[in-house]
C-alpha positions as CSV (number, residue, x, y, z in Angstrom):
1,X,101.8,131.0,41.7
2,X,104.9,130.6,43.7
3,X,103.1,129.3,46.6
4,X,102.3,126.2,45.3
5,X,106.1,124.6,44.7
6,X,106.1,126.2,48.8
7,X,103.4,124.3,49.8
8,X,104.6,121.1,48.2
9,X,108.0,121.3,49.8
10,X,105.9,121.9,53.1
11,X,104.5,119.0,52.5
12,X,107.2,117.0,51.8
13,X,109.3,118.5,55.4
14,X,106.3,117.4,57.3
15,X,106.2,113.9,55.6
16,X,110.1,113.6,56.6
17,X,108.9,115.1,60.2
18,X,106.3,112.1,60.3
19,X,109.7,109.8,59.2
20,X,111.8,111.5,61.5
21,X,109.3,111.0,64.7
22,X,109.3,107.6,63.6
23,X,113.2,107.1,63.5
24,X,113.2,108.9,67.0
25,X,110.5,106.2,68.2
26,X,113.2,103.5,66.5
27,X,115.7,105.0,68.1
28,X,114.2,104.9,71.9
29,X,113.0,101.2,71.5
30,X,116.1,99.6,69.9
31,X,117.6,100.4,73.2
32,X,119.8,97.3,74.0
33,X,119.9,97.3,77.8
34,X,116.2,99.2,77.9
35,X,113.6,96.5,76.6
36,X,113.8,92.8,76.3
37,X,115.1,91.1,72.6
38,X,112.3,88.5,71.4
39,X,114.2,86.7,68.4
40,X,113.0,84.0,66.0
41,X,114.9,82.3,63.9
42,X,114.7,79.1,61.6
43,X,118.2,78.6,62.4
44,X,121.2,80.6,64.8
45,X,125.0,79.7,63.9
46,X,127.9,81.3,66.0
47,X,131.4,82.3,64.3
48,X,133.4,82.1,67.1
49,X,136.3,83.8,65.2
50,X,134.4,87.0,64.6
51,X,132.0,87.0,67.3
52,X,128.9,86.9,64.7
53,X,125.9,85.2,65.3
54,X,124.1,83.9,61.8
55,X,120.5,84.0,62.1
56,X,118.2,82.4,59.2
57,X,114.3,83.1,58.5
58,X,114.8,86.0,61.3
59,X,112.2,87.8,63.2
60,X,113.7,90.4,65.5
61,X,111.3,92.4,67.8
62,X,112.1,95.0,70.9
63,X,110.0,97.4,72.0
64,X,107.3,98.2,69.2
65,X,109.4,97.6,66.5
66,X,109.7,94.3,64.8
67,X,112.6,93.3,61.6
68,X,111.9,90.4,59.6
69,X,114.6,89.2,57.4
70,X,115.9,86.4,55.4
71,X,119.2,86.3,57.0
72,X,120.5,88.2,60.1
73,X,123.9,89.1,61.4
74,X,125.0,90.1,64.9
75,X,128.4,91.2,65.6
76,X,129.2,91.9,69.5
77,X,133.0,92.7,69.3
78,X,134.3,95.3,71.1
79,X,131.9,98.3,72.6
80,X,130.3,98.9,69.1
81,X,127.4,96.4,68.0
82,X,126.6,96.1,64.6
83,X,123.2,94.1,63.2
84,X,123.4,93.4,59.0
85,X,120.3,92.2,57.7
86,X,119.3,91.2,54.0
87,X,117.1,89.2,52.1
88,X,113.3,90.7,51.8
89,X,113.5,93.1,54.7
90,X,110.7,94.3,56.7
91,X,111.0,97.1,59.3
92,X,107.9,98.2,61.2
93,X,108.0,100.7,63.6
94,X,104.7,102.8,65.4
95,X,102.6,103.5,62.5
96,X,105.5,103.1,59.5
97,X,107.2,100.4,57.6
98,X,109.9,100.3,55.8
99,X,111.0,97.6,52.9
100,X,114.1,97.0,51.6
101,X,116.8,94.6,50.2
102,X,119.4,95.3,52.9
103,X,119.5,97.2,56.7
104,X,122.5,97.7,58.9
105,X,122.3,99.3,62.4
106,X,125.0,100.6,64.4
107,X,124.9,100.7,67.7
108,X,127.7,102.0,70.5
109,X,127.4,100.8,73.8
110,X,123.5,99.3,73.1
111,X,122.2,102.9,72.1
112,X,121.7,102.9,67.9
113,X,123.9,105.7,66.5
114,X,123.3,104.7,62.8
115,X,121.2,102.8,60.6
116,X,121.8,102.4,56.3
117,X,118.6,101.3,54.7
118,X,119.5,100.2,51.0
119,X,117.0,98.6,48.1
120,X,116.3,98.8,44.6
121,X,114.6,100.9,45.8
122,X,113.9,100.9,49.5
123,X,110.6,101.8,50.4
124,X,109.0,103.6,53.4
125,X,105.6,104.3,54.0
126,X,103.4,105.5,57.1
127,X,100.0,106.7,58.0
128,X,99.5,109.7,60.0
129,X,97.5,109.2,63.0
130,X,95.6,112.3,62.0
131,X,94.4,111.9,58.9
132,X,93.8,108.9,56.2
133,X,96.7,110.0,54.0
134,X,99.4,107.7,53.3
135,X,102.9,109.3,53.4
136,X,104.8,106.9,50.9
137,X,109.1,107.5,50.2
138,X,111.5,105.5,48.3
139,X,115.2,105.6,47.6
140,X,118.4,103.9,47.0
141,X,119.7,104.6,50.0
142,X,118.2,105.9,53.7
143,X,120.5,106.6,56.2
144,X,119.9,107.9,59.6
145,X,122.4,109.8,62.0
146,X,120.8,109.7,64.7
147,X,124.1,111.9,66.4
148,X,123.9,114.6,64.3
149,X,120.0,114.4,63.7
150,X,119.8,114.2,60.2
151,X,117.9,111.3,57.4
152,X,119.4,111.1,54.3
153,X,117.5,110.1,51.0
154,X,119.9,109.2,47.8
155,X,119.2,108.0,44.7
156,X,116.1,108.5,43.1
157,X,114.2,109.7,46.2
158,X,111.1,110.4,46.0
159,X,108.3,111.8,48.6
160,X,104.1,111.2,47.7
161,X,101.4,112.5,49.8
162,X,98.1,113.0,48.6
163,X,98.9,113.6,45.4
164,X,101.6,115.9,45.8
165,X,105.0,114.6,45.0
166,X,109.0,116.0,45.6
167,X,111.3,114.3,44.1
168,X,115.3,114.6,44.2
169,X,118.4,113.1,43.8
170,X,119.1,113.6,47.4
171,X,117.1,114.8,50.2
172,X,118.6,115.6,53.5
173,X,116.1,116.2,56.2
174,X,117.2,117.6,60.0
175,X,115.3,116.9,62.7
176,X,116.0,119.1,65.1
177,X,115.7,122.4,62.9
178,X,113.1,120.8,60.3
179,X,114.8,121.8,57.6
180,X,114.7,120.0,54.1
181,X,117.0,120.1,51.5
182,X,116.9,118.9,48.2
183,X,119.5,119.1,45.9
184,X,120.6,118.0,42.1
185,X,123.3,117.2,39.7
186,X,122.8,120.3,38.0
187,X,121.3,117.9,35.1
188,X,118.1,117.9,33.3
189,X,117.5,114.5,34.2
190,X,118.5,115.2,37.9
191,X,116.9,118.4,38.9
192,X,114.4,118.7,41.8
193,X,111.0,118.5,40.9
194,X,107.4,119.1,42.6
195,X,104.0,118.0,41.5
196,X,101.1,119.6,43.1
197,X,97.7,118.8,43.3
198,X,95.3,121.1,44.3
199,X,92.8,120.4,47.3
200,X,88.8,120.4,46.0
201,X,88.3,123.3,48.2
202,X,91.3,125.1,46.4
203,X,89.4,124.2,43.2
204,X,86.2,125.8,44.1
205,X,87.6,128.6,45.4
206,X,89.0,129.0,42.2
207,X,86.3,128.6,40.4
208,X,84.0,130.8,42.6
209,X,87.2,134.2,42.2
210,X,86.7,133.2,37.7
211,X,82.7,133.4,38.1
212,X,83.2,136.7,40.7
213,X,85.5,137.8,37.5
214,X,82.7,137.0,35.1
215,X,80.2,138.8,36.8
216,X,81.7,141.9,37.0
């Protein structure tokens, strides 16, 4: 029986792998001196006094990701390079999009060091090029450290995949060691939970071991 909740939290590492490969891909193509910027905005203001440039109706694309937002904000000061976005958010990266009321990427020098997704809730879903599952996550919060390696789902989070489901709230996911960790409150209301689904082949296997039992 215990290899059920295993299998689920299985599941739910190689759903944040699929996430994390993403955010890796991210990573790559939000190179600032790497790939050419393509921006589109209905309208691009400049604050001289904090070195911000106001974009409105924004499409940003580099590489194969794209971010559509209602409003943009790019601050160049100093070494570190900071990009706020809000209003109906739309990240797409590869294979995976992620939606959400608010996005903010670092970046130092023009590689990105740090990105904090936030929505009520954010969403993040992506289809594995293997298979016809749908991975689907949300969350209050999603940050990425891409220094240290590590994703971070708070509040709420939640992890579905073919009908299995995870849900914590507060995942931490490492990419290098691929290593999940969920962790509560200590709360009734806040304790880590797993629904499993079992496969049709699982089910007729099941059924064919309570007939063999019968029989005998």
């Amino acid at each position: 029986m215990k290899s059920k909740p295993l299998k689920s939290l299985r599941l739910a590492a190689a759903a944040l792998a699929l996430l994390a490969t993403t955010a890796s891909a991210q990573d790559r193509d939000l190179d600032l001196s790497r790939l050419p910027w393509d921006i589109n905005a209905e309208t691009a203001d400049f604050d001289g006094e904090s070195a911000t440039i106001i974009y409105t109706g924004l499409r940003f694309s580099q590489g194969t990701t794209s971010i559509e937002a209602d409003e943009g904000r790019a601050n160049n000061r100093d070494r570190e390079r900071v990009w706020q976005f809000s209003g109906n958010v739309t990240i797409t990266v590869n294979n995976g999009e992620i939606k959400c009321d608010s996005a903010v990427l670092h970046f130092d020098g023009s590689a990105l060091s740090q990105a904090v997704v936030k929505g009520s809730p954010a969403s993040f879903e992506v289809r594995r090029l293997d298979a016809d599952d749908v991975t689907y996550a949300e969350a209050a919060q999603l940050q990425y450290d891409v220094r240290n390696g590590t994703i971070e789902f708070s509040g709420e989070a939640t992890i579905t995949e073919s009908g299995n489901q995870i849900s914590a709230p507060l995942f931490v996911y490492n990419i290098t060691e691929r290593r999940i960790n969920a962790d509560s409150d200590g709360s009734e209301d806040s304790r880590v939970r797993i629904i499993y689904t079992p496969t049709d082949d699982e089910i007729e296997a099941l059924d064919d071991r309570e007939q063999d039992v019968e029989n005998e």
